[in-house]
C-alpha positions in Angstrom: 197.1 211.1 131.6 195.0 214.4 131.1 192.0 212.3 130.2 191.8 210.2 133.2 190.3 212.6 135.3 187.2 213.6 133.1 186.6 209.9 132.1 186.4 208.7 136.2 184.1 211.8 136.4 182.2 210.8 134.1 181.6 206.8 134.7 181.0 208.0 138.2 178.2 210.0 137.0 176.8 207.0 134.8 177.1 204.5 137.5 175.1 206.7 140.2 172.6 207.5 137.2 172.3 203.8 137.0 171.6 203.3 140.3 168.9 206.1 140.3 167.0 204.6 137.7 167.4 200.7 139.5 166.2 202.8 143.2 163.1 204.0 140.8 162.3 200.7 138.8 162.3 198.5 142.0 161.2 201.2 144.7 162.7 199.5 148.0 160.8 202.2 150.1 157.7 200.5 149.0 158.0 196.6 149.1 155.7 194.7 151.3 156.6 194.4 154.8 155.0 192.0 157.0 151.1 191.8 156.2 148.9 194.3 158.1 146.4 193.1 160.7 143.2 193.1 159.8 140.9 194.6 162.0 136.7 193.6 161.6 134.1 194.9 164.0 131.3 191.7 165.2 128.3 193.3 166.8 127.2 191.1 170.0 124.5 192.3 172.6 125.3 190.8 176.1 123.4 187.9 175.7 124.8 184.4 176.0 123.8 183.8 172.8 126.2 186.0 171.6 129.1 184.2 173.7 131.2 183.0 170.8 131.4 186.8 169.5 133.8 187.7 172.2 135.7 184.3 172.9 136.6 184.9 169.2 137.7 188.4 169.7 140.3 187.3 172.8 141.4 184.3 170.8 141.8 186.4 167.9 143.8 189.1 170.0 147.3 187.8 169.5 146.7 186.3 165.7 149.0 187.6 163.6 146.0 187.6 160.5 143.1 189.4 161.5 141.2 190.5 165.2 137.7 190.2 165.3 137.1 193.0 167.4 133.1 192.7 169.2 131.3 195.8 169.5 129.0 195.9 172.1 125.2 196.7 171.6 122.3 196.9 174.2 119.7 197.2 171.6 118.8 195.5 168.4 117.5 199.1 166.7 120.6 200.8 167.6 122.4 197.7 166.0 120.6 197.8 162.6 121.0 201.4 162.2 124.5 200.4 162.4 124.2 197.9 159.9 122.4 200.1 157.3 124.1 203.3 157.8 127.3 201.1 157.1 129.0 201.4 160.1 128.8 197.7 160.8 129.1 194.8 158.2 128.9 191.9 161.0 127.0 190.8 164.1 124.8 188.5 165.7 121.2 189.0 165.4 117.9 187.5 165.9 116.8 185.8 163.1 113.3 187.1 162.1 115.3 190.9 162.2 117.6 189.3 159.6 114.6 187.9 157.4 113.6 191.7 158.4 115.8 193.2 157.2 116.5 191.2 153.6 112.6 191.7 153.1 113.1 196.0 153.5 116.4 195.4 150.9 119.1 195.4 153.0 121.7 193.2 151.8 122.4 190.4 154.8 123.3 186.9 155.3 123.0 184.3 158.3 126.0 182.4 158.2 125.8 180.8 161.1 123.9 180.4 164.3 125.4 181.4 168.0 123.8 178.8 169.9 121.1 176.9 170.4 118.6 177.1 173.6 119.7 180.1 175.9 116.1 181.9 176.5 114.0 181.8 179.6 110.5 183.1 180.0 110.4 184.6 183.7 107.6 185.7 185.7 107.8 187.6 189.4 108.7 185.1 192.2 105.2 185.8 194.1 103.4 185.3 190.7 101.4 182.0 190.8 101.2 181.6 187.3 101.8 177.8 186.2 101.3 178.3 182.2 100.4 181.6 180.0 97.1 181.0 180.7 97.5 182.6 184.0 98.9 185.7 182.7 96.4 187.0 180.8 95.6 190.4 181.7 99.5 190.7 182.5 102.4 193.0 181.1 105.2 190.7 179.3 108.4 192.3 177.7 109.9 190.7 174.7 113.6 191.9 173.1 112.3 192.9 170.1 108.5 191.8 167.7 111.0 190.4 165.5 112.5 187.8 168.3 112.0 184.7 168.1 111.1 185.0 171.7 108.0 186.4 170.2 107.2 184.0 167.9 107.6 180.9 169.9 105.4 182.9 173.0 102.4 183.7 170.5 102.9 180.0 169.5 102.2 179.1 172.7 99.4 181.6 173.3 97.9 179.8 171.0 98.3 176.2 171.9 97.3 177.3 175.5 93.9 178.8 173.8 95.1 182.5 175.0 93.9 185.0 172.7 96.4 187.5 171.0 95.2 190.6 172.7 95.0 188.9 176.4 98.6 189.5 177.1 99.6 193.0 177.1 103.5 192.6 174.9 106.0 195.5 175.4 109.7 195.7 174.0 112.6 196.3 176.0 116.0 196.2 175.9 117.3 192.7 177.5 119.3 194.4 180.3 116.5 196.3 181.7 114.2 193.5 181.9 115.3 192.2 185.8 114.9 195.3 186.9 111.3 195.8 185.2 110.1 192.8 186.3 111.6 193.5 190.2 109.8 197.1 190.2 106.8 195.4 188.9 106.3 197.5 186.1 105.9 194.1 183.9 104.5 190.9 185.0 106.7 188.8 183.2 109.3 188.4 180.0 111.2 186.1 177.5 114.8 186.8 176.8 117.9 185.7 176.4 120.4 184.3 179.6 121.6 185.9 181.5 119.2 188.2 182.0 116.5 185.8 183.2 119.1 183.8 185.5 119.8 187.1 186.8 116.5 187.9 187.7 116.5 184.5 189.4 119.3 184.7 191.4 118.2 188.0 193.2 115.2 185.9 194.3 112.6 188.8 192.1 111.4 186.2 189.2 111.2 182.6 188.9 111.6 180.5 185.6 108.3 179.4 183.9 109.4 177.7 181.2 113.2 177.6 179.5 113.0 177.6 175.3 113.6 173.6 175.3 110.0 173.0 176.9 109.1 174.7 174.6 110.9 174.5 171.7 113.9 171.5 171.5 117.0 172.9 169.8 115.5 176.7 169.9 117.0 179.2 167.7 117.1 182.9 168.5 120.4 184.4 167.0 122.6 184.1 164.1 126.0 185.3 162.5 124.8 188.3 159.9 126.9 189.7 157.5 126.3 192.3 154.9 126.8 190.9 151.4 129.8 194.2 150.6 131.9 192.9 152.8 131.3 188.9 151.8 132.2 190.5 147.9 135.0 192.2 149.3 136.7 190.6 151.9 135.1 186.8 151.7 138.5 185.1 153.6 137.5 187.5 156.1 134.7 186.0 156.5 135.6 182.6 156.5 138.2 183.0 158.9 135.9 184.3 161.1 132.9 181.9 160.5 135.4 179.3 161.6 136.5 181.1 164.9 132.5 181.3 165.9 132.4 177.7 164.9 135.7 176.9 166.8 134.3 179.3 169.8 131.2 177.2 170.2 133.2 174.1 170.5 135.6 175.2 172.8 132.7 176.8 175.1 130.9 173.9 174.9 133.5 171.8 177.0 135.2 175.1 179.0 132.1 176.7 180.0 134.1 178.3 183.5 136.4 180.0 181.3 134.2 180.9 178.8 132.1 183.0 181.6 135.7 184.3 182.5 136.5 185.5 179.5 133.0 187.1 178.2 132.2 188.6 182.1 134.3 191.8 180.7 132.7 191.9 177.6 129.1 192.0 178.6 130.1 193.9 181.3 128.4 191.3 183.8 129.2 189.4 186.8 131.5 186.1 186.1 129.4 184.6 188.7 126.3 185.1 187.1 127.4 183.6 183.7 128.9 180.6 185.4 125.3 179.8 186.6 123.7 180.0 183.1 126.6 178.0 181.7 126.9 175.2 184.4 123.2 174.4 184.0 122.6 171.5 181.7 120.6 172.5 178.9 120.5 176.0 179.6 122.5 177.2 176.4 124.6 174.7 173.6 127.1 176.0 171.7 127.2 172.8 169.0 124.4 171.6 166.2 125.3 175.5 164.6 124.7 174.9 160.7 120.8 175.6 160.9 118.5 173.2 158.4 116.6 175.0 156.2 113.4 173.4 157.2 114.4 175.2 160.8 114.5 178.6 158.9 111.2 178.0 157.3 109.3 177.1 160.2 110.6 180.7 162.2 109.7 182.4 158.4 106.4 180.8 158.6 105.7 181.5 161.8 106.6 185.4 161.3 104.7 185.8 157.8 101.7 184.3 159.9 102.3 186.6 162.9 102.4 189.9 160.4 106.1 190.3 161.5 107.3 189.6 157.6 105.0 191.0 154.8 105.9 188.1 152.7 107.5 184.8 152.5 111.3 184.7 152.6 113.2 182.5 150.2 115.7 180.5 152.3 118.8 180.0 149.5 118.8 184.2 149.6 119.0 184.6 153.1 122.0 182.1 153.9 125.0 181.4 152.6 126.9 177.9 153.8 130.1 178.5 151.7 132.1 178.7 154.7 130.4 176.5 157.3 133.8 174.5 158.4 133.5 170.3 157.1 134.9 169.8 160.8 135.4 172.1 164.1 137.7 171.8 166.1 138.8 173.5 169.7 139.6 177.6 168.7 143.8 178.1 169.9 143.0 179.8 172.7 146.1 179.0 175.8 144.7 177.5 178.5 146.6 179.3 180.8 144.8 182.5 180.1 141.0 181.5 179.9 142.1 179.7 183.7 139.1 180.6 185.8 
C-alpha cells in the first residue's frame, strides 16, 4: 500500500528515539565498574618501631580494597611539615610530638601504638660508663625533645641525682646516630632499633641500658591520623588500624620474615633487623591498645619537662573506635615473606 512505506519510516524513527532517551535515562557508559583501589599514604621512619607500617603496605599490595602505601621519612620535622601542610593524613609518630602537635591545633589522633620496647641507649665501646652518672660532661643525641627517649633519659637523670645541664643533649636524625657516635662527635645516644644494634654490631658502641631496664612495656610511637581524613574516610581507617593490629601479631611470631620484608623498606641490612628481632625483649609487637593512665604518665612527664605548655586531655587525643575486639594473623602467604 502507498502508506506502508512512510508509516515503517516513521515507527523506525520512534523506536530509535526511544532508545535514545532509555541510553540517556540509564547512561550504561557510566555504571559502576569494579570498585577503585584505594590508595593511603602511612608515614614510617626506619625504625623498628615502625615495622608494622610496611608489613601492612606488602600485605596490603594484592588487596583488592585499599594499599596502604608507607612513605618513608628520616626525620620527625620533615614528617610533620607533611602532616600540617596536608600532604600526609597518616603515620607513625612519637607520642609527646602527637600531644605536640594537638597542643599547637593541629587536628591528630593516636590510634594505636607500633610496639612496645624497641629503644637502646648506647654509649662508645671504649666508654666505661656503667650508669648516666658517668656521662656527665658527655654529648648524648636524642631523635627528637619531643621523644620519649627524652623523657624517660631526664627521668633517669634525675633518679641517678644528674643534674639537667650535666649532660650536653643534641637532636639527630636516628640514622646518623652510629656513625656520630663511631666518629666520636657524641658520647652516647637513645633511639630506636636498629640503629643502636647497628652501632653494636660494628663493635663502635655498646648497650647501656635497653628501654625495659628502664621502663617495662616502654612506649615511643603511635599510629597518628589527622581527624579530615577519620571524617572523611573512617573505613579507611579502620581497615587499616586492623592491618597494624594484624601486622603486630603476625610479626610477633614471624620475626625472620618480618626483617625480610621491611629490609627494603628501611633501606637496611636484613641481617641487621634479624638481630634486633631475634633478641628476646628487644622490641614486642602485642599489648598495642595503650591505657590511658600510660598516656598520662608520658603527658605528665612532658608538661613537667617544659616539652608541652599545658596538660593534655587524654579522651581528645585518642580515639579507640576502631581498636579490633580480637587480632588475628594479617593474610600475608607464607610463601612470600619465606626468609
Amino acid at each position: 500500500m502507498p502508506w506502508t512505506r512512510p508509516l515503517l519510516k516513521y515507527l523506525l524513527i520512534a523506536a530509535l528515539f526511544l532508545a535514545l532517551l532509555g541510553l540517556l535515562r540509564f547512561k550504561p557508559w557510566q555504571q559502576a565498574g569494579p570498585a577503585e583501589k584505594e590508595t593511603l599514604a602511612v608515614g614510617f621512619l626506619p625504625v623498628t618501631c615502625h615495622l608494622t607500617c610496611p608489613v601492612t603496605d606488602f600485605a596490603t599490595q594484592a588487596s583488592p580494597l585499599a594499599h596502604y602505601q608507607s612513605q618513608r621519612f628520616t626525620d620527625f620535622p620533615t614528617m610533620v611539615e607533611s602532616i600540617k601542610s596536608g600532604r600526609l593524613q597518616a603515620t607513625f609518630m612519637i607520642v609527646p610530638l602527637a600531644m605536640k602537635l594537638r597542643e599547637q591545633g593541629v587536628p591528630v589522633k593516636i590510634m594505636y601504638l607500633g610496639h612496645r620496647e624497641g629503644s637502646t641507649i648506647m654509649v662508645r665501646s671504649d666508654s666505661d660508663a656503667k650508669s648516666l652518672r658517668d656521662l656527665r660532661g658527655k654529648v648524648f643525641a636524642i631523635p627528637s625533645k619531643y621523644s620519649n627517649q627524652n623523657l624517660v633519659v631526664h627521668k633517669l637523670m634525675q633518679d641517678q641525682g644528674v643534674g639537667a645541664d650535666e649532660i650536653r643533649f643534641v637532636e639527630l636524625p636516628p640514622p646518623d646516630m652510629p656513625g656520630a657516635l663511631a666518629a666520636r662527635a657524641i658520647d652516647g645516644y637513645f633511639v630506636g632499633e636498629p640503629h643502636a644494634a647497628k652501632a653494636e654490631l660494628n663493635g663502635t658502641g655498646r648497650v647501656l641500658y635497653h628501654a625495659h631496664d628502664i621502663w617495662p612495656n616502654f612506649i615511643s610511637c603511635a599510629l597518628v591520623v589527622h581527624e579530615n581524613l577519620l571524617r572523611d574516610k573512617p573505613q579507611l581507617i579502620a581497615d587499616l588500624v586492623r592491618g597494624i593490629a594484624e601486622s603486630g601479631q603476625w610479626a610477633e611470631t614471624h620475626r625472620e620474615q618480618a626483617a625480610k620484608i621491611a629490609a627494603p623498606y628501611f633501606q637496611q641490612d636484613e641481617k641487621l633487623l634479624r638481630f634486633v628481632l631475634s633478641q628476646p625483649g628487644r622490641v614486642s609487637y602485642v599489648n598495642l591498645n595503650p591505657a590511658d593512665s600510660e598516656l598520662e604518665k608520658i603527658a605528665a612527664m612532658a608538661l613537667e619537662l617544659g616539652v608541652l605548655e599545658q596538660p593534655v586531655r587524654i579522651a581528645d587525643l585518642v580515639d579507640r573506635r576502631f581498636v579490633p575486639a580480637a587480632i588475628k594473623h594479617i593474610e600475608l602467604a607464607a610463601a612470600q615473606a619465606k626468609p
